[in-house]
C-alpha positions in Angstrom: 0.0 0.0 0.0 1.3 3.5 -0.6 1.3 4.5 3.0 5.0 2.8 3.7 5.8 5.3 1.2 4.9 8.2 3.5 7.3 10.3 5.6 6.9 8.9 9.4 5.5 12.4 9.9 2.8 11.7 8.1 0.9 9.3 9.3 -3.2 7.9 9.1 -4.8 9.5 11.5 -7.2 12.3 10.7 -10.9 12.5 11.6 -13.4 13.0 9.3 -16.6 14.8 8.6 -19.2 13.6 6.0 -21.1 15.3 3.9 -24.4 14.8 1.5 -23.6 12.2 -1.0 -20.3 10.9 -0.2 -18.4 13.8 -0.1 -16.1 14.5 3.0 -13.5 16.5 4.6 -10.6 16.2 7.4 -9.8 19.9 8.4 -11.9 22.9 7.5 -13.4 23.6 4.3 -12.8 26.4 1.7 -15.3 29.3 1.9 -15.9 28.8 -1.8 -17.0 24.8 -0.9 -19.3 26.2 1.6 -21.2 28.5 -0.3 -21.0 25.7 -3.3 -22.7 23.0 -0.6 -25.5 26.1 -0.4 -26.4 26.0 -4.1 -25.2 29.7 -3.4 -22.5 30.0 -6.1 -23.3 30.9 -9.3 -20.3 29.6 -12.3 -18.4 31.7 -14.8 -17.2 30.0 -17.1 -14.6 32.7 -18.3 -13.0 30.8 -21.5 -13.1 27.5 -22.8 -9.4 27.6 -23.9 -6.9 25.7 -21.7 -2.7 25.4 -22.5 -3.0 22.3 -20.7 -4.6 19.4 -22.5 -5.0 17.3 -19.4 -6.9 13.5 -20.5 -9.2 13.6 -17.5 -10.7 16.9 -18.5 -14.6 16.6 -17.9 -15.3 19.7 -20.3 -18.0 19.5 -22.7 -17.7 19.6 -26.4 -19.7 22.3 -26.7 -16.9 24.6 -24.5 -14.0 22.8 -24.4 -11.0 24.5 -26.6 -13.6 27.5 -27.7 -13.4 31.1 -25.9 -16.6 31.0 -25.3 -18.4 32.8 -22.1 -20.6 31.3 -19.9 -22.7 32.8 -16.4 -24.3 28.8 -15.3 -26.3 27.4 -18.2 -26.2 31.3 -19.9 -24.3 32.2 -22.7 -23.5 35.5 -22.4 -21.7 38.6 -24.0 -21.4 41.3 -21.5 -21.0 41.7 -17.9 -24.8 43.1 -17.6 -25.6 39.6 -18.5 -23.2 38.3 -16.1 -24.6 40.6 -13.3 -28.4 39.6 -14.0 -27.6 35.9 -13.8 -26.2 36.1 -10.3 -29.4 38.2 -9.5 -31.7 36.1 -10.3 -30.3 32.8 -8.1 -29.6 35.5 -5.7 -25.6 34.4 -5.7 -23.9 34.2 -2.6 -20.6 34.3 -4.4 -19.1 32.8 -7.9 -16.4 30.5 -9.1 -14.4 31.3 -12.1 -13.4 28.4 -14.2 -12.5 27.2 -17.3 -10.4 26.3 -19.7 -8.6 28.4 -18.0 -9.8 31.8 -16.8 -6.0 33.5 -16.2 -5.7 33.1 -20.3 -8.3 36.0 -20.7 -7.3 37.8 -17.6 -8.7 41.1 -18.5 -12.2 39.5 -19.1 -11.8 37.8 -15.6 -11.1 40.7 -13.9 -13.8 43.0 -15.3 -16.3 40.2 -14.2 -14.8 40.2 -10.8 -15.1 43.6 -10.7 -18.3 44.0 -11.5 -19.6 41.5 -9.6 -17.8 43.1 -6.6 -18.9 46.4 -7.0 -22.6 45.1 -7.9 -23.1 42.6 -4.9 -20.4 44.1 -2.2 -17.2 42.7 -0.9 -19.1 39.6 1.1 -19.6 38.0 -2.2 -16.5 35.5 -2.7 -14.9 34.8 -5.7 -12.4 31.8 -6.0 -10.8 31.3 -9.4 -9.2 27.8 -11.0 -6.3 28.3 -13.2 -3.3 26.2 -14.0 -1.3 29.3 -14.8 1.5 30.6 -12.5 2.2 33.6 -14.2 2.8 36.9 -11.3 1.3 39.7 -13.1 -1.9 37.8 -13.7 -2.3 36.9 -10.5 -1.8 40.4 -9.4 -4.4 41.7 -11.9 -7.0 39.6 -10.5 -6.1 39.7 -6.9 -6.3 43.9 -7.3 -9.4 42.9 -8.6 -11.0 41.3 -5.3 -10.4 37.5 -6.0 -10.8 35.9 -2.6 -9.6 32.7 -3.2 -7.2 31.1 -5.7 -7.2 27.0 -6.9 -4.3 25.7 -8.6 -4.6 23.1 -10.7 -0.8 21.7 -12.0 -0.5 19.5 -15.0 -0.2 15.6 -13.8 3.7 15.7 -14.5 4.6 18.4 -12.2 2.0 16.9 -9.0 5.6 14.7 -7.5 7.7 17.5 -7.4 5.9 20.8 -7.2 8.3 22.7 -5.0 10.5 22.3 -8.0 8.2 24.3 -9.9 6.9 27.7 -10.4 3.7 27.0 -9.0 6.2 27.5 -5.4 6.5 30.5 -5.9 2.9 31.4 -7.1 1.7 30.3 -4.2 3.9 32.1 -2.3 2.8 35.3 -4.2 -1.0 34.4 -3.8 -0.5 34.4 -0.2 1.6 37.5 0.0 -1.7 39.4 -1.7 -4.1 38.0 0.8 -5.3 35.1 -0.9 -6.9 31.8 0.1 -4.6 29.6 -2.0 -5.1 25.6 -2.2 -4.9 22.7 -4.5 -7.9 21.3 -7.1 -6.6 17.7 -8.2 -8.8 14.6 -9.6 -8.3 11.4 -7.4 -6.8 9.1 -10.7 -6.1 5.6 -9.5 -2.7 4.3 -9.9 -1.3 7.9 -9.1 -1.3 7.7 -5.2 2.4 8.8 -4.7 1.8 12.1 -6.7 -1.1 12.5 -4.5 1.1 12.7 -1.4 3.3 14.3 -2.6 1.0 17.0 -4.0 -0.6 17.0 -0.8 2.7 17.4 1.6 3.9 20.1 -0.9 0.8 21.8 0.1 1.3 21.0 4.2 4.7 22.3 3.7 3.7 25.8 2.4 1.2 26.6 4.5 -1.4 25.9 1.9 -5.3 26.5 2.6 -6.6 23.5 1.6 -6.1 20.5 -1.3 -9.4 19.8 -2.9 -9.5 15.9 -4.7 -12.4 15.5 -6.9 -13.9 12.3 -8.1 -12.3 11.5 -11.4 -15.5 11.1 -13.8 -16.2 10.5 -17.5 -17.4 12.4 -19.6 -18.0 13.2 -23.2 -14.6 14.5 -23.6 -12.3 12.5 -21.6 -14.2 8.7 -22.0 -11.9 7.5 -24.8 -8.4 8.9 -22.6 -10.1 7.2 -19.6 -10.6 3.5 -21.2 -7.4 3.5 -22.6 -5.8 4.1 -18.6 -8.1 0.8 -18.3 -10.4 2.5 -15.8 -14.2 2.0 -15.6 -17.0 3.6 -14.0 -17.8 2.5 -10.3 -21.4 1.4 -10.9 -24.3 1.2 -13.4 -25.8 4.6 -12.1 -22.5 7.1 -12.2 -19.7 8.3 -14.0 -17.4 8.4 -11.5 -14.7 6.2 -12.1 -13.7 3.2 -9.9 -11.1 3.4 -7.4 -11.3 6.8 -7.8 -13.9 7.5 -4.5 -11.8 4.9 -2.1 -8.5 6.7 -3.0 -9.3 10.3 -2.4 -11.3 8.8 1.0 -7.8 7.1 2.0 -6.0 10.5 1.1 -7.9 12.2 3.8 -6.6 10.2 6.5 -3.2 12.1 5.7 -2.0 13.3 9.2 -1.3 16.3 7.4 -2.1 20.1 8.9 -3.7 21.1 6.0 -7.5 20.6 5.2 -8.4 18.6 2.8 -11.7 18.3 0.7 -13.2 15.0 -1.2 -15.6 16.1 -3.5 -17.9 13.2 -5.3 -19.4 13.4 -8.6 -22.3 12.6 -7.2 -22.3 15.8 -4.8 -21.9 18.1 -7.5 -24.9 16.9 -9.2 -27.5 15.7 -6.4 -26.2 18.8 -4.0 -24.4 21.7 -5.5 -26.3 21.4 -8.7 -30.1 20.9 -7.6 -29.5 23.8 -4.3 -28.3 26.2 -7.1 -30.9 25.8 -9.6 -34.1 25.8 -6.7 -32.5 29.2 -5.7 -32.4 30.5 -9.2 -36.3 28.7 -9.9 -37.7 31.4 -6.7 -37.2 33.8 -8.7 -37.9 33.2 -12.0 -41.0 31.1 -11.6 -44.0 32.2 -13.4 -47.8 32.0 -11.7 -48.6 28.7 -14.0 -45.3 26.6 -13.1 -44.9 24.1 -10.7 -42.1 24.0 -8.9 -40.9 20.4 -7.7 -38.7 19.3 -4.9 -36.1 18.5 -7.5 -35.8 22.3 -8.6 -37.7 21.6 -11.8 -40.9 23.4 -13.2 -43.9 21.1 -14.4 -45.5 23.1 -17.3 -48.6 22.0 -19.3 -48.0 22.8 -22.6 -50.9 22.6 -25.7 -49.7 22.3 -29.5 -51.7 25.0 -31.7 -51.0 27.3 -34.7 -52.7 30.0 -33.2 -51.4 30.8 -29.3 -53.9 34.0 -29.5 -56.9 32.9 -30.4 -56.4 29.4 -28.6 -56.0 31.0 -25.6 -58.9 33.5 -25.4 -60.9 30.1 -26.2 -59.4 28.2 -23.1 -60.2 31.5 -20.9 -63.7 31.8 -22.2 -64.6 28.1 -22.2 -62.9 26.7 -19.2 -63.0 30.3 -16.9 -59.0 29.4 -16.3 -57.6 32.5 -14.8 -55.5 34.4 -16.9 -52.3 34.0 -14.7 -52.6 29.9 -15.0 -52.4 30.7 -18.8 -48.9 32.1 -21.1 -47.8 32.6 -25.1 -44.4 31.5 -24.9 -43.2 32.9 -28.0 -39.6 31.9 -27.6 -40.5 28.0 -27.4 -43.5 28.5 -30.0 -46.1 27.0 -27.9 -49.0 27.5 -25.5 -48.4 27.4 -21.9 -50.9 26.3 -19.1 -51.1 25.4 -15.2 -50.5 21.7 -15.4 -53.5 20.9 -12.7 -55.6 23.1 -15.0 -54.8 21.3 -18.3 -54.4 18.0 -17.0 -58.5 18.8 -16.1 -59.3 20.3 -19.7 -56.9 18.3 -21.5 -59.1 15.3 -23.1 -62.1 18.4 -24.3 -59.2 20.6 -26.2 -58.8 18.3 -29.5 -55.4 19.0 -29.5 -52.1 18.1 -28.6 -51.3 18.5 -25.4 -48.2 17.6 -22.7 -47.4 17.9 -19.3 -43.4 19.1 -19.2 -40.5 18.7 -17.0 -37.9 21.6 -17.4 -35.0 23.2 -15.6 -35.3 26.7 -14.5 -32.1 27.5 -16.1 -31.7 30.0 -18.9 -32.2 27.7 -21.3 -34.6 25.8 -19.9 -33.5 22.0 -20.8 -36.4 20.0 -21.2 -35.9 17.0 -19.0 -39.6 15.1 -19.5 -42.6 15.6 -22.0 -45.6 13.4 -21.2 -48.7 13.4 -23.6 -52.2 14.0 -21.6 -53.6 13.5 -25.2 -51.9 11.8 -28.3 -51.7 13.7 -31.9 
């Protein structure tokens, strides 16, 4: 086992705390985890574009390699979208990822601006970058970043006092920082681990964060070819990864460390984000769920107008319960209300699942009457 391979200062003996869905921690965790377990941190997604081309990258097709901009689910183009976004999930705070964010630096620091000077100095900003270059760090740190993740190519993890990232540490500290570590738990890599992990104990380091390594639509083909496979039916976290970044928090180590699951992100962070944006957005005729979701009835005609004023003459629904949704090209109605009146229409009609996101994914359409 790769504890003989640990320093006898070092031993395995750390308590831990548990958290929803797997997730756990031995020390104290980052104030950008907090607010993430809250649902309360909305995501800017800065870039796309990365230098690193790191296999276990999780990053959709649809972003990955492209400077494209992103506030959650919302593409957007200027920081007045940026700012309504976090307004309307009422953001406790965001996190700035990537690609990597540091690569359009002048973009991230606007945002972080912004959002400062919009929402106060109590809303945190933590940035993930693998860059170690001073002058960025400084632009975004002058900018109020409150918290800084560094996330080192594989190769450098065994000997990271060797590297820059040393001293870019050592600078993000000096400027007030929270500075830590964001690495995936990859099986068969359990001495890098340590060893990025007592690099981090030796500098004083915030915290390590180790995230369940997971496939995705990017990284699957990189991921077989390592030989590794998902845990279970049901996830797409990888096995062995879990049981490794579990065992890594028993590191009698002084600085905190974080195991984040796969599941977590989706079933916690994900789900407590979107219900705090769905408050706010929800229209008089949706129906919020416990998932976060809105059920919407939805009726198929040519003519939204004159459908309507029928529906509100014939059935006396109140005009609240009923909506044109021009954007989607459809009529919209209370689903208790058209569920009711859904076999005397003579037209198509569907009770849908979506999520309150900009975008609003359709998860579920089921038909109340057939076509």
């Amino acid at each position: 086992m790769f504890w003989d391979a640990l320093p006898a200062s070092m031993g395995v003996n750390r308590k831990i705390a548990r958290m929803p869905k797997g997730s756990a921690y031995a020390g104290r965790l980052p104030k950008g985890c907090v607010l993430c377990e809250q649902g309360g941190k909305m995501v800017l997604l800065v870039t796309g574009r990365c230098d690193r081309d790191c296999f276990y990258c999780p990053l959709s097709s649809e972003k990955r390699g492209k400077d494209v901009f992103f506030a959650n689910e919302r593409r957007v183009a200027h920081i007045d979208d940026i700012l309504d976004e976090a307004r309307l999930m009422d953001a406790l705070g965001t996190g700035v990822t990537g690609g990597d964010p540091l690569l359009e630096v002048a973009r991230t620091a606007d945002a972080i601006k912004a959002l400062k000077k919009r929402f106060g100095s109590s809303h945190h900003v933590h940035l993930y970058t693998a860059e170690t270059d001073g002058r960025k760090i400084r632009e975004v740190a002058r900018a109020g970043l409150d918290e800084i993740r560094f996330h080192p190519p594989l190769a450098k993890w065994s000997k990271l006092d060797r590297t820059p990232y040393r001293d870019a540490a050592r600078l993000s500290k000096r400027l007030g920082l929270a500075v830590g570590l964001e690495l995936p738990a990859i099986p068969g890599r359990e001495n890098d681990l340590v060893a990025a992990i007592r690099f981090a104990d030796d500098m004083g380091l915030d915290f390590v964060n180790i995230n369940e390594l997971e496939f995705s639509e990017t990284n699957w083909k990189a991921l077989r070819r390592l030989g590794l496979d998902v845990k279970d039916d049901v996830s797409s976290g990888v096995k062995g990864s879990e049981k490794l970044a579990l065992d890594l928090l028993r590191l009698d180590a002084s600085v905190p460390l974080h195991y984040c699951s796969a599941a977590f992100k989706d079933g916690v962070q994900l789900r407590r984000r979107i219900m705090r944006r769905a408050r706010n957005v929800r229209r008089p005729h949706e129906l919020l769920t416990r998932d976060g979701t809105f059920l919407i009835g939805v009726v198929e005609t040519d003519d939204k107008a004159m459908t309507a004023a029928w529906i509100l003459k014939r059935f006396g629904v109140p005009g609240s319960l009923i909506w044109s949704n021009f954007k989607k090209d459809r009529l919209e109605i209370a689903p208790w209300v058209l569920e009711e009146i859904a076999g005397e229409l003579g037209m198509p009609a569907y009770i849908v699942e979506e999520y309150p996101t900009h975008d609003r994914l359709e998860v579920e359409r089921i038909p109340l009457t057939r076509r």
